[in-house]
N, C-alpha and C positions, 0 to 999 in steps of 0.2 A: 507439558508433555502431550496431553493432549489435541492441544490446539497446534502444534507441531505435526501431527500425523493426521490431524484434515486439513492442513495448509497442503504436504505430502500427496495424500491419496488421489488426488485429481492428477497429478502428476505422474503415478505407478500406473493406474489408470490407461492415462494416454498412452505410456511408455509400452505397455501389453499390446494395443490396438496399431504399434507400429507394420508398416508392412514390410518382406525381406527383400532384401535385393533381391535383381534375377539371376539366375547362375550365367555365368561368363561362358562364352560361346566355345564351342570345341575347337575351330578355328583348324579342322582339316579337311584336305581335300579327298577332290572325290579321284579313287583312284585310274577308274576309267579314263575318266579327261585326263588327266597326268599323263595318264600311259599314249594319248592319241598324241599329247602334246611332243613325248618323247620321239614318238616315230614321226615328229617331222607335220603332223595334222593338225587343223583346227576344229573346235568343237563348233559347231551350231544348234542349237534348242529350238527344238518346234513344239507350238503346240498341237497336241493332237485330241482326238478324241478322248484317250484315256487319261492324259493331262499332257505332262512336257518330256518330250524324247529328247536327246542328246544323239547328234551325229559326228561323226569324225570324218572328215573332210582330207584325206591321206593327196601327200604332193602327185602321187601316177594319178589321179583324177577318182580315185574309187571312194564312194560314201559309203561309213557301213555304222552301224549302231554303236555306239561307243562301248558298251558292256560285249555287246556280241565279239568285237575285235578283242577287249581283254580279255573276256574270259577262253576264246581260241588262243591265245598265248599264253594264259597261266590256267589250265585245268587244272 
């Protein structure tokens, strides 16, 4: 019995010090881009000083911030 649960224990051991997966990604979009996608635009990323902007690029020629444009359509 004994020598059963220290053959064991290096075993329980390891098994404790396993690491977890990492959680599986949320895997949605961002609604902004969607919405620029919908009206027909394409998104371009720039970076900027404060990190990376999102532009929507609309078919009449007009650039406007991708958030700025959604949330003028869904206040």
């Amino acid at each position: 019995m004994i020598k059963t649960v220290i053959a064991l224990l290096p075993v329980l051991l390891l098994a404790g010090c396993a690491t977890e997966k990492a959680p599986a990604p949320v895997g949605m979009a961002n609604p902004a881009s969607v919405y620029c996608g919908e009206q027909g635009g394409k998104v371009i990323i720039k970076q900027e000083a404060d990190g990376a902007v999102g532009y929507c690029h609309l078919p009449d020629g007009q650039v406007v911030e991708e958030w700025t444009l959604y949330r003028a359509a869904h206040p």
